[in-house]
mmCIF file of the N, C-alpha and C atoms, coordinates in Angstrom:
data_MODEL
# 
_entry.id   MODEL 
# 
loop_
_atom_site.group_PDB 
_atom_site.id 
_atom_site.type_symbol 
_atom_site.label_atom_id 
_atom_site.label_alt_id 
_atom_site.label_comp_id 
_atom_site.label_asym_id 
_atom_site.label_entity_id 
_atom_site.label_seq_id 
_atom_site.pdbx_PDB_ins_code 
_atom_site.Cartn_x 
_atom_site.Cartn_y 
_atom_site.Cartn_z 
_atom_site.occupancy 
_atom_site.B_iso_or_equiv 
_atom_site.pdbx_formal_charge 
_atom_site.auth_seq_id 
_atom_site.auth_comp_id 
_atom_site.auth_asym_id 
_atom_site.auth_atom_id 
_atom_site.pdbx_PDB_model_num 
ATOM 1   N N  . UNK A 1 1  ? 44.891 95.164  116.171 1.00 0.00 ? 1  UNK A N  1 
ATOM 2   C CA . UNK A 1 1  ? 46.236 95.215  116.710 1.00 0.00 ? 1  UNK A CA 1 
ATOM 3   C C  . UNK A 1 1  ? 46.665 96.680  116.821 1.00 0.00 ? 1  UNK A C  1 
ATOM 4   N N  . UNK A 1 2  ? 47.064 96.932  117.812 1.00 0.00 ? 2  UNK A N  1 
ATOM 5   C CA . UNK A 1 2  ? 47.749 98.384  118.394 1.00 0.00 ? 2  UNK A CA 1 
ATOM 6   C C  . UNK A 1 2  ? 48.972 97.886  118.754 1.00 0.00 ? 2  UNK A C  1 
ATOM 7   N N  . UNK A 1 3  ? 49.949 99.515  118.784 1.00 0.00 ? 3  UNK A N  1 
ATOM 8   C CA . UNK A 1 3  ? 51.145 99.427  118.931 1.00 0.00 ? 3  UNK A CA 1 
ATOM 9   C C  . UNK A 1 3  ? 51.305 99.478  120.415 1.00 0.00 ? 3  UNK A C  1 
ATOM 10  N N  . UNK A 1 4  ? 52.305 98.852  120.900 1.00 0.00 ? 4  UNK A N  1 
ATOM 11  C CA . UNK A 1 4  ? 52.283 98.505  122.134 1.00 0.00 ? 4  UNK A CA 1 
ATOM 12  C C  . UNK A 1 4  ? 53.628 98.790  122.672 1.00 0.00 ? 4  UNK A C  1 
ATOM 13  N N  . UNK A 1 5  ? 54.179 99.926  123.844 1.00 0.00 ? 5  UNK A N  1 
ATOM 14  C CA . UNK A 1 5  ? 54.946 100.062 124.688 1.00 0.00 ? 5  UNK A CA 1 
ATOM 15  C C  . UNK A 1 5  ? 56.187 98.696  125.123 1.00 0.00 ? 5  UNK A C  1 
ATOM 16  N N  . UNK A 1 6  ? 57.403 98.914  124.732 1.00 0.00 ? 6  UNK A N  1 
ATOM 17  C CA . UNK A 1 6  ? 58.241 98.485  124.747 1.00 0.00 ? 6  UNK A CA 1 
ATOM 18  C C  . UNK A 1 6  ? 58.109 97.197  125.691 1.00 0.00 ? 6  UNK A C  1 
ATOM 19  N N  . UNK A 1 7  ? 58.302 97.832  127.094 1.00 0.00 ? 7  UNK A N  1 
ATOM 20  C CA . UNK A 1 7  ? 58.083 97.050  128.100 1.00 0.00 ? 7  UNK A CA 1 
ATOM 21  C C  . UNK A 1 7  ? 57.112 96.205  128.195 1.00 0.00 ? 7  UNK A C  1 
ATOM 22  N N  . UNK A 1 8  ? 56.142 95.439  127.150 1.00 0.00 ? 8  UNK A N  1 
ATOM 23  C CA . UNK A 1 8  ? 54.950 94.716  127.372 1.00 0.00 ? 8  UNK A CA 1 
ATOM 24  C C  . UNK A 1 8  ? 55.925 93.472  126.326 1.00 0.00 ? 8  UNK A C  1 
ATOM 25  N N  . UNK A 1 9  ? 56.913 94.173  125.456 1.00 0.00 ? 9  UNK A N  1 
ATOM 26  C CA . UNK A 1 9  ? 57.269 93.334  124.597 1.00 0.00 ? 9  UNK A CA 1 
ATOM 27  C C  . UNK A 1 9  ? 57.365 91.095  124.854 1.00 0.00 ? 9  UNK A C  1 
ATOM 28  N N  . UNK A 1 10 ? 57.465 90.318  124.595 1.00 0.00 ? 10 UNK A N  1 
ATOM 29  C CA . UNK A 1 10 ? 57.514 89.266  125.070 1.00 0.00 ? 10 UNK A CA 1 
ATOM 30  C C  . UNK A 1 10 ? 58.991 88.747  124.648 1.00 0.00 ? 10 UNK A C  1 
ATOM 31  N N  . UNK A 1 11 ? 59.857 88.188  124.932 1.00 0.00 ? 11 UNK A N  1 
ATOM 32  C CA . UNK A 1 11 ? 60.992 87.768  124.732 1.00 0.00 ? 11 UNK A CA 1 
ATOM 33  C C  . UNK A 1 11 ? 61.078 86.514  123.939 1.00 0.00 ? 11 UNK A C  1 
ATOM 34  N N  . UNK A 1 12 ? 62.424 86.570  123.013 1.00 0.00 ? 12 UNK A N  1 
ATOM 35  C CA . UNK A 1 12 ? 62.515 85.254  122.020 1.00 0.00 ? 12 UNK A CA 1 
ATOM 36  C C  . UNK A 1 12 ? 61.225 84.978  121.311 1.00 0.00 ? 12 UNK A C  1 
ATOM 37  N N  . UNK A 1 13 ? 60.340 85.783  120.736 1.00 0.00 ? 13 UNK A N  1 
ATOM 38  C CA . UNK A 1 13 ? 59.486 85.677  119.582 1.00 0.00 ? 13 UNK A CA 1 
ATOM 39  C C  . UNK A 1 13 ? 59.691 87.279  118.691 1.00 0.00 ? 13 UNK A C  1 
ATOM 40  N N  . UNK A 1 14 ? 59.432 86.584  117.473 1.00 0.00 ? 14 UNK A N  1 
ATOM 41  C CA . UNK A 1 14 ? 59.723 87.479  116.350 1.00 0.00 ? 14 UNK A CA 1 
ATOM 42  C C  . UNK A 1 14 ? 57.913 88.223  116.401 1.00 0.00 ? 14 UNK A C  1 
ATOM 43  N N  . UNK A 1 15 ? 58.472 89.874  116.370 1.00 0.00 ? 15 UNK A N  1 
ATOM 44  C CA . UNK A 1 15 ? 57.631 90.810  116.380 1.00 0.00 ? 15 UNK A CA 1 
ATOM 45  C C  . UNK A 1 15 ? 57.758 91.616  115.113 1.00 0.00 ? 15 UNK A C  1 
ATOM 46  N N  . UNK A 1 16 ? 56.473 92.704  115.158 1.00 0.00 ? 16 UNK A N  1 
ATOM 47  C CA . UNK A 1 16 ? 57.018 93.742  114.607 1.00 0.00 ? 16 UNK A CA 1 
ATOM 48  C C  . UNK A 1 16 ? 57.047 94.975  115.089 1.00 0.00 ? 16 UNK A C  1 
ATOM 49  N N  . UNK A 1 17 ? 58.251 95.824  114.770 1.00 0.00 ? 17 UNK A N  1 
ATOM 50  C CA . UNK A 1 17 ? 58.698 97.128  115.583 1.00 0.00 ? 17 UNK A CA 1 
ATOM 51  C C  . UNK A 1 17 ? 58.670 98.128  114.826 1.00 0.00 ? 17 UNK A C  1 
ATOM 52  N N  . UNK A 1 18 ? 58.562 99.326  115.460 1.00 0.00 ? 18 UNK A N  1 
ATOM 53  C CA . UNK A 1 18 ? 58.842 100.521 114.797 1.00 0.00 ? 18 UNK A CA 1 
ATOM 54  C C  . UNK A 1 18 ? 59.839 101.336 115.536 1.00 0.00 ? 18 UNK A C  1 
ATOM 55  N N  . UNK A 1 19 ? 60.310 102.430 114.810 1.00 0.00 ? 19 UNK A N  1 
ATOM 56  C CA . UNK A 1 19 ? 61.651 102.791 115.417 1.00 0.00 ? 19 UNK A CA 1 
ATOM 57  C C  . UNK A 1 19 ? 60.841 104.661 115.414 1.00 0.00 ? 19 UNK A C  1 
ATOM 58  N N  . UNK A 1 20 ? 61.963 105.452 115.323 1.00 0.00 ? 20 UNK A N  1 
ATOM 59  C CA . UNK A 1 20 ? 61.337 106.974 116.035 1.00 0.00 ? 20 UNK A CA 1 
ATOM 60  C C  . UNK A 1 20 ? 61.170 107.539 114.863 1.00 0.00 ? 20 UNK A C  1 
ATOM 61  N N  . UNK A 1 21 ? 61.495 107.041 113.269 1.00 0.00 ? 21 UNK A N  1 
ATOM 62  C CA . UNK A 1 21 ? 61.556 106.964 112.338 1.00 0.00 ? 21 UNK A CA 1 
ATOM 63  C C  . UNK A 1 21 ? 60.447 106.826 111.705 1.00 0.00 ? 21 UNK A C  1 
ATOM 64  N N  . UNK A 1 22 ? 59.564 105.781 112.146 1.00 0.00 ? 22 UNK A N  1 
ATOM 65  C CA . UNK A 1 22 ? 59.022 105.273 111.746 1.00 0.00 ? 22 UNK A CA 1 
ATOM 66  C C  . UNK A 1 22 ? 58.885 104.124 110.489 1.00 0.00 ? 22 UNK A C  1 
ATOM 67  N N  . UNK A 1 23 ? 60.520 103.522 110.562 1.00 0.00 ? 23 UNK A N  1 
ATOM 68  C CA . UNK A 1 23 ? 60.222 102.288 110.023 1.00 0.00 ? 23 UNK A CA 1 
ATOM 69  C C  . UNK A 1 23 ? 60.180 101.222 110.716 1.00 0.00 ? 23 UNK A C  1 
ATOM 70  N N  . UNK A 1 24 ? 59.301 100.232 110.088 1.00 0.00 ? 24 UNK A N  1 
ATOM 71  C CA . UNK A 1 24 ? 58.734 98.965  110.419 1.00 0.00 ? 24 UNK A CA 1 
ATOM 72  C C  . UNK A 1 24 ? 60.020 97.867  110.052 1.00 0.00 ? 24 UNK A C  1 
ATOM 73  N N  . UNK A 1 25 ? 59.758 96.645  111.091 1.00 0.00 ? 25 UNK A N  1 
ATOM 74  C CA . UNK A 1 25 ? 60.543 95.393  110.639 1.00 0.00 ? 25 UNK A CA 1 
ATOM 75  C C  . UNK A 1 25 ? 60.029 94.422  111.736 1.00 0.00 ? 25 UNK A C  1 
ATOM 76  N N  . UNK A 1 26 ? 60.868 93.455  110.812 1.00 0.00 ? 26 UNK A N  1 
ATOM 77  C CA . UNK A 1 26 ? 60.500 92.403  112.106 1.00 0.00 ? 26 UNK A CA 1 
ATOM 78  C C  . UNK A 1 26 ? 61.736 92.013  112.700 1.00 0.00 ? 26 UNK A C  1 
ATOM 79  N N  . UNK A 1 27 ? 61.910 91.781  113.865 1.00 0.00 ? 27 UNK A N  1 
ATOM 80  C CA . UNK A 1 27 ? 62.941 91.939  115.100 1.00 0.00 ? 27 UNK A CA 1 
ATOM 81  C C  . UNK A 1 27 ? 62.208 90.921  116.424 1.00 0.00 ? 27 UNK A C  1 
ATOM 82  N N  . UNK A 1 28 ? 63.380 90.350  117.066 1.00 0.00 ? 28 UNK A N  1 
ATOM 83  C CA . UNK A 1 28 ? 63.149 89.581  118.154 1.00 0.00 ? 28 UNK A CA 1 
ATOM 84  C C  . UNK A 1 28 ? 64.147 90.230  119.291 1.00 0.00 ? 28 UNK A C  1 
ATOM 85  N N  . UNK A 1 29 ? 63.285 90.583  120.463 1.00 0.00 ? 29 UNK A N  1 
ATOM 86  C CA . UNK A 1 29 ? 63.940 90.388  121.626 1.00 0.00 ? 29 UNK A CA 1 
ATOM 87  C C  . UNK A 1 29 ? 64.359 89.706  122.521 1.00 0.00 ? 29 UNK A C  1 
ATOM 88  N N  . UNK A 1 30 ? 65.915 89.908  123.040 1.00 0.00 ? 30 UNK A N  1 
ATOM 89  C CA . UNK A 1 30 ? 66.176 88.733  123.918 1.00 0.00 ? 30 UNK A CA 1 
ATOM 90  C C  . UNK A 1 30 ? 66.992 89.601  124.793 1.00 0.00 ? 30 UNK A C  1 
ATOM 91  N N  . UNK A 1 31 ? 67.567 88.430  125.410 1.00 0.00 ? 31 UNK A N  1 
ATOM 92  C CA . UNK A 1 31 ? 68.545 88.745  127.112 1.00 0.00 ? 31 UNK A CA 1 
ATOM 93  C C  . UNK A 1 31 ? 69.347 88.319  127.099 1.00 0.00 ? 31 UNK A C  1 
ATOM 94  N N  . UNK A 1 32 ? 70.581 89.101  127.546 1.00 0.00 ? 32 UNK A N  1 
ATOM 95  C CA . UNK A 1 32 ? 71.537 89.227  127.896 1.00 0.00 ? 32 UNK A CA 1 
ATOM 96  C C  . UNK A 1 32 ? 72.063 89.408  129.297 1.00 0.00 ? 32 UNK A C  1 
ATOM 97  N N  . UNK A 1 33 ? 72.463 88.671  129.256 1.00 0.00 ? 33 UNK A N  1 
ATOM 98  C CA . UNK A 1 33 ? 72.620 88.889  131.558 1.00 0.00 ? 33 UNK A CA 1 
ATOM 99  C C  . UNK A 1 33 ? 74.663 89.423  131.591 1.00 0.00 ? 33 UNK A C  1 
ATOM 100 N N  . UNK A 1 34 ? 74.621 90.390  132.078 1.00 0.00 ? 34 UNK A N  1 
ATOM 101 C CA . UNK A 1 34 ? 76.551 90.737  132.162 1.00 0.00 ? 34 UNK A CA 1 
ATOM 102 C C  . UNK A 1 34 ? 76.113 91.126  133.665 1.00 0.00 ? 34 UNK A C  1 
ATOM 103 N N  . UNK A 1 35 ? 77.656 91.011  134.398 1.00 0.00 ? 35 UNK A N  1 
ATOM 104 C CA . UNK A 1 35 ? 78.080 90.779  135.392 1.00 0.00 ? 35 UNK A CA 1 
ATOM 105 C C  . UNK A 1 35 ? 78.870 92.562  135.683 1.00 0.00 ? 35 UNK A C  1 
ATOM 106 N N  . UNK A 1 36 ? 78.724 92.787  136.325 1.00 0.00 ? 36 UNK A N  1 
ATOM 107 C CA . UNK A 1 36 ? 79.034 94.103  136.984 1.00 0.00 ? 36 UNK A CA 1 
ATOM 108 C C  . UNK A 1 36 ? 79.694 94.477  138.190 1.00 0.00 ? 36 UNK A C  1 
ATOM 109 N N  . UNK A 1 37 ? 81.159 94.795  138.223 1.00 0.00 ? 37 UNK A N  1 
ATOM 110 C CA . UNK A 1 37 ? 81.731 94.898  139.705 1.00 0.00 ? 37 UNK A CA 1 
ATOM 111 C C  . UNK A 1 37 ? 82.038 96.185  140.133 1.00 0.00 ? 37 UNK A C  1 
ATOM 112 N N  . UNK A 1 38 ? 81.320 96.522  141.077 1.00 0.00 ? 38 UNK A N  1 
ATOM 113 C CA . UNK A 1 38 ? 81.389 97.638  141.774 1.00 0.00 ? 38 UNK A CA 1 
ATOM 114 C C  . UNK A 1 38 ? 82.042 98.319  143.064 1.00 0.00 ? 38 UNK A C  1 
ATOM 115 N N  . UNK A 1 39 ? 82.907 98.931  143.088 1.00 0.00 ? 39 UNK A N  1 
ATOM 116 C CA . UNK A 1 39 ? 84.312 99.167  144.122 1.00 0.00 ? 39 UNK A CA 1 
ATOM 117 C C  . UNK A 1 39 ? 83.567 100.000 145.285 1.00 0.00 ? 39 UNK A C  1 
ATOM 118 N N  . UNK A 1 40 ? 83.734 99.259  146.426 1.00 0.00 ? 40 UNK A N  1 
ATOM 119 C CA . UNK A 1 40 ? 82.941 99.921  147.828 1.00 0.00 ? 40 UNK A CA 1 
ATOM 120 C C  . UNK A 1 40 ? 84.032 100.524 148.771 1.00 0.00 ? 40 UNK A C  1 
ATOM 121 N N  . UNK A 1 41 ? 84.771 99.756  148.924 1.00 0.00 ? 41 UNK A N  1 
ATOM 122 C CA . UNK A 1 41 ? 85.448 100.089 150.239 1.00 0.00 ? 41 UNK A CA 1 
ATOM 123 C C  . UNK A 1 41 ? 86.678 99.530  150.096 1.00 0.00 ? 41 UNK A C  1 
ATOM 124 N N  . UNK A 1 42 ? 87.713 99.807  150.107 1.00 0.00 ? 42 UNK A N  1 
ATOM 125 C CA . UNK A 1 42 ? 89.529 99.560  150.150 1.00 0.00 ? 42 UNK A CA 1 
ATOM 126 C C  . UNK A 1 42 ? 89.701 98.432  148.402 1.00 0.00 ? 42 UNK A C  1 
ATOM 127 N N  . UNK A 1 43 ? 89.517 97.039  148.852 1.00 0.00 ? 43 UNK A N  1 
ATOM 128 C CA . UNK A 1 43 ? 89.957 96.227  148.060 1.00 0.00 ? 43 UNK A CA 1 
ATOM 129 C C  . UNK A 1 43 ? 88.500 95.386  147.961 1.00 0.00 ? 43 UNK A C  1 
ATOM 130 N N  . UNK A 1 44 ? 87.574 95.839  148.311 1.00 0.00 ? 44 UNK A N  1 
ATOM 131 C CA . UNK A 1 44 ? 86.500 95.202  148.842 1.00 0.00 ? 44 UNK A CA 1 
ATOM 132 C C  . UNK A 1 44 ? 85.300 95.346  147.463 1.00 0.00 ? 44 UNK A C  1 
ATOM 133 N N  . UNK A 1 45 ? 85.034 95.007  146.805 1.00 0.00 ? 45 UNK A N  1 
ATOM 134 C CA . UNK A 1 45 ? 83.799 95.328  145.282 1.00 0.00 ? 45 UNK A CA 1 
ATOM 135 C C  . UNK A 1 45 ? 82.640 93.822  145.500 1.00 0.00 ? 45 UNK A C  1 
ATOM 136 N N  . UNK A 1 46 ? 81.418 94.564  145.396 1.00 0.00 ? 46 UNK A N  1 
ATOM 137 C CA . UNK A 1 46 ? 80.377 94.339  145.220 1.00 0.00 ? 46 UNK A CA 1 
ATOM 138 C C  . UNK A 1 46 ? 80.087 93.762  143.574 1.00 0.00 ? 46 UNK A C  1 
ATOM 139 N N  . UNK A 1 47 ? 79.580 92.626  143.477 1.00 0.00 ? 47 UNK A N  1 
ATOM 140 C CA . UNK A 1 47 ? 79.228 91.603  142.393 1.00 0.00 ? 47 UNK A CA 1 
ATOM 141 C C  . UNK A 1 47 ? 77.423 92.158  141.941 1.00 0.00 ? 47 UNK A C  1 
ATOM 142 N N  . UNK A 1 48 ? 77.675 92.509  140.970 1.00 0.00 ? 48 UNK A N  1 
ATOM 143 C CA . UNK A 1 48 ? 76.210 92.677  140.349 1.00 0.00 ? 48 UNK A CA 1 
ATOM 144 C C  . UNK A 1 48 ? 76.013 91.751  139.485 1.00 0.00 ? 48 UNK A C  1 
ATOM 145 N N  . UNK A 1 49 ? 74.827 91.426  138.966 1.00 0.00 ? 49 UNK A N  1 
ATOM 146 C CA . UNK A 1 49 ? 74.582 90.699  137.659 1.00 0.00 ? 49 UNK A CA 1 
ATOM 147 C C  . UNK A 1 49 ? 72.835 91.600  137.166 1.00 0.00 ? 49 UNK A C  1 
ATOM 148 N N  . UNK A 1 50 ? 73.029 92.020  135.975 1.00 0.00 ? 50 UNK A N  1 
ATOM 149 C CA . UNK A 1 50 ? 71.883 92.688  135.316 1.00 0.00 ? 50 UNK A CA 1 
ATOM 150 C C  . UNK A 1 50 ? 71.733 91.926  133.982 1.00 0.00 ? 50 UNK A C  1 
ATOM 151 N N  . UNK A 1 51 ? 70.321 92.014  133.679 1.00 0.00 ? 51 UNK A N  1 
ATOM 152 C CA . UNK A 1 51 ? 69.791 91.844  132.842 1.00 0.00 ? 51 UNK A CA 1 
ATOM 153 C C  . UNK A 1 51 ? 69.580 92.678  131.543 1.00 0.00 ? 51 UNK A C  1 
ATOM 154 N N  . UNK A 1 52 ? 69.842 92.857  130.410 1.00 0.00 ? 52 UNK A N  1 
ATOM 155 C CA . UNK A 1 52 ? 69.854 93.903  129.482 1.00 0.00 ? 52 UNK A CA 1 
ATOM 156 C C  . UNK A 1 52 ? 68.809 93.102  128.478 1.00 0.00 ? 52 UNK A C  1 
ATOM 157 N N  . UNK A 1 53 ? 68.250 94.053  127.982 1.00 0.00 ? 53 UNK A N  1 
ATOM 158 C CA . UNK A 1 53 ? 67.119 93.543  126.718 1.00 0.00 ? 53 UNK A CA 1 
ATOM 159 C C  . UNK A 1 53 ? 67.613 94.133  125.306 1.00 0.00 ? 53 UNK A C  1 
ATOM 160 N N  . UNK A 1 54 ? 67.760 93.408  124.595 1.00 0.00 ? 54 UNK A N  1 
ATOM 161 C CA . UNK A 1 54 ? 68.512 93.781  123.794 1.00 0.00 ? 54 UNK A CA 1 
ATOM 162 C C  . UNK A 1 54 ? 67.906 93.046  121.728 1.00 0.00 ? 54 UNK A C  1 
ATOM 163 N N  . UNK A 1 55 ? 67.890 94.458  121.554 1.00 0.00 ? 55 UNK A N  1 
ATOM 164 C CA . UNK A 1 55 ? 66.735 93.627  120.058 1.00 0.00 ? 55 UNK A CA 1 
ATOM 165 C C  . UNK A 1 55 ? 67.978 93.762  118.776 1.00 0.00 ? 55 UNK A C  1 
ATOM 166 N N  . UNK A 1 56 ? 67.813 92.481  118.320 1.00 0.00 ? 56 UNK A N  1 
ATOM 167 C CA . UNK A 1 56 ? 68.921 91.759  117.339 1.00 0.00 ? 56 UNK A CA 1 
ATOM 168 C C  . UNK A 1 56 ? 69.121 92.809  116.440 1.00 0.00 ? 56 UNK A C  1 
ATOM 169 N N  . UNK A 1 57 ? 68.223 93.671  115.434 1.00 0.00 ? 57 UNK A N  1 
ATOM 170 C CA . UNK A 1 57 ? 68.385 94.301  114.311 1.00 0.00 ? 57 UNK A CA 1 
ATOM 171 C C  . UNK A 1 57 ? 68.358 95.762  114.231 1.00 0.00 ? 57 UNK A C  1 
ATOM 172 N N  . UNK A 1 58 ? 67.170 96.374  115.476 1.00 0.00 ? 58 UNK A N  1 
ATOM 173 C CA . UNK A 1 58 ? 66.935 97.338  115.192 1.00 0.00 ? 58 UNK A CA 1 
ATOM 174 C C  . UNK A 1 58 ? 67.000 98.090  116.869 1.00 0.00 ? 58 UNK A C  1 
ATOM 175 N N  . UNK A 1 59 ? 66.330 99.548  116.878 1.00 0.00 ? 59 UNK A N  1 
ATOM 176 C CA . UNK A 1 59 ? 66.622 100.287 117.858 1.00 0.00 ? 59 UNK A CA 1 
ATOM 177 C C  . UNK A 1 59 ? 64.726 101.153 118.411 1.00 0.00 ? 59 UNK A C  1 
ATOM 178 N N  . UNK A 1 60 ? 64.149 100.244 118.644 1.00 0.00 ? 60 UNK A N  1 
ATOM 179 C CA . UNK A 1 60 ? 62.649 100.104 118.526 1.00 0.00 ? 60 UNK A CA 1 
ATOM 180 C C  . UNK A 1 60 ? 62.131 101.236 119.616 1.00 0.00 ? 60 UNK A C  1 
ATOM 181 N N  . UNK A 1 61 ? 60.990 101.819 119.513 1.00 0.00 ? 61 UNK A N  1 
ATOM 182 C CA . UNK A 1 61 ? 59.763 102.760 120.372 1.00 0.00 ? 61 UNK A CA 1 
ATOM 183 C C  . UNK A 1 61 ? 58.468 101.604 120.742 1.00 0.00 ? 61 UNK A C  1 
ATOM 184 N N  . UNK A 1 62 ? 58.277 101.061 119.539 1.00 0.00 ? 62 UNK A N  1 
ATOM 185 C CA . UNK A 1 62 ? 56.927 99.947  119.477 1.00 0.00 ? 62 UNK A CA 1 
ATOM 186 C C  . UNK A 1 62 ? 57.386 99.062  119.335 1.00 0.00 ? 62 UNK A C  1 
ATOM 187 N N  . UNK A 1 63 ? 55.912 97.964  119.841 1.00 0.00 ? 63 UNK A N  1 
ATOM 188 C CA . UNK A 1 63 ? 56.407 96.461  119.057 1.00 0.00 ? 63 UNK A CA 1 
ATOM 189 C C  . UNK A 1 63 ? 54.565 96.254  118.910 1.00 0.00 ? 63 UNK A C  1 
ATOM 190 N N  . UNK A 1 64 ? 54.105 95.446  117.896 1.00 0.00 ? 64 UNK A N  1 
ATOM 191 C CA . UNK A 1 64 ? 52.959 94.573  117.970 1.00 0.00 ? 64 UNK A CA 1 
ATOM 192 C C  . UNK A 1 64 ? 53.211 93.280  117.062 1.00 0.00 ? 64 UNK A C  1 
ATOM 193 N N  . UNK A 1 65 ? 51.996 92.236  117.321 1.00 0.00 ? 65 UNK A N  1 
ATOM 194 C CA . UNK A 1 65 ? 52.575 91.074  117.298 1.00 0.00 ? 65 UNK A CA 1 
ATOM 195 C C  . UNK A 1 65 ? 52.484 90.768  116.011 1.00 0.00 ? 65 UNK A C  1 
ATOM 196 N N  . UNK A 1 66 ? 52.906 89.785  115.032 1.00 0.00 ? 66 UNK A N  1 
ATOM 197 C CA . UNK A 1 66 ? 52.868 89.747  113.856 1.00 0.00 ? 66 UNK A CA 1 
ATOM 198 C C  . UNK A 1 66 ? 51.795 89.261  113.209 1.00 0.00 ? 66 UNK A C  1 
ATOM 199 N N  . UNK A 1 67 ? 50.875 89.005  112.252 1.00 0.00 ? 67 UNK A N  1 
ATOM 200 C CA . UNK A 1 67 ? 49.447 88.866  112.435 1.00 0.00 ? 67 UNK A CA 1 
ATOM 201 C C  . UNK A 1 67 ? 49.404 87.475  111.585 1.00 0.00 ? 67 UNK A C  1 
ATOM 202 N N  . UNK A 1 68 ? 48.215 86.936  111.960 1.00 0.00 ? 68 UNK A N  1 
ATOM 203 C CA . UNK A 1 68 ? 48.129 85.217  111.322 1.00 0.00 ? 68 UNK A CA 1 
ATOM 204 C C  . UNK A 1 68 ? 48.411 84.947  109.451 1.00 0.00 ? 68 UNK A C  1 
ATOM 205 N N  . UNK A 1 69 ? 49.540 84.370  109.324 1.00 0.00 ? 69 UNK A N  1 
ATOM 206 C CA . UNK A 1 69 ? 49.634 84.032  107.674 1.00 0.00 ? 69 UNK A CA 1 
ATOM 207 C C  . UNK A 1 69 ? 48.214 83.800  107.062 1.00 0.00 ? 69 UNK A C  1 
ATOM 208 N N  . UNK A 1 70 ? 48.611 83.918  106.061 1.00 0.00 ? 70 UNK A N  1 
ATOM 209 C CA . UNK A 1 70 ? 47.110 83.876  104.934 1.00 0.00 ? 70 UNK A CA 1 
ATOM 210 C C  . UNK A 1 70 ? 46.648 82.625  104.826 1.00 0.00 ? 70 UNK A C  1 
ATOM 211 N N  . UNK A 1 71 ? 45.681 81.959  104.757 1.00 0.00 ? 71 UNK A N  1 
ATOM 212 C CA . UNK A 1 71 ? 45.152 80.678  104.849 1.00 0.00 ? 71 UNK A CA 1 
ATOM 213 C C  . UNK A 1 71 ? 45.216 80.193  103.070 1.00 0.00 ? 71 UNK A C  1 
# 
């Protein structure tokens, strides 16, 4: 197991992360979708909706996956 670039992360499963710190935990990522209005022209605004990724505990660099319990 190698540490693996944010963006590979998988969503709604519990990982483990490291921060710039270098402490370890375990943390799950998920999504958040907010709505965004953006002013164009007189009275006239543009409707966004984005997606944000957003990890419950901590403020992560890495993630790898958590490794099989002990038999």
């Amino acid at each position: 197991m190698e540490w693996q670039p944010l963006e590979t992360t998988p969503l709604d499963e519990f990982v483990l992360v490291c921060d710039k710190k270098g402490n370890i935990e375990i943390d799950i990522c998920q999504t958040k979708k907010e709505t965004l209005y953006r002013k164009i022209e007189g009275n006239l605004s543009q409707r966004m909706e984005i997606t944000k990724y957003v990890w419950k505990n901590s403020n992560p660099t890495h993630w790898m996956p958590l490794p099989e319990p002990p038999k």
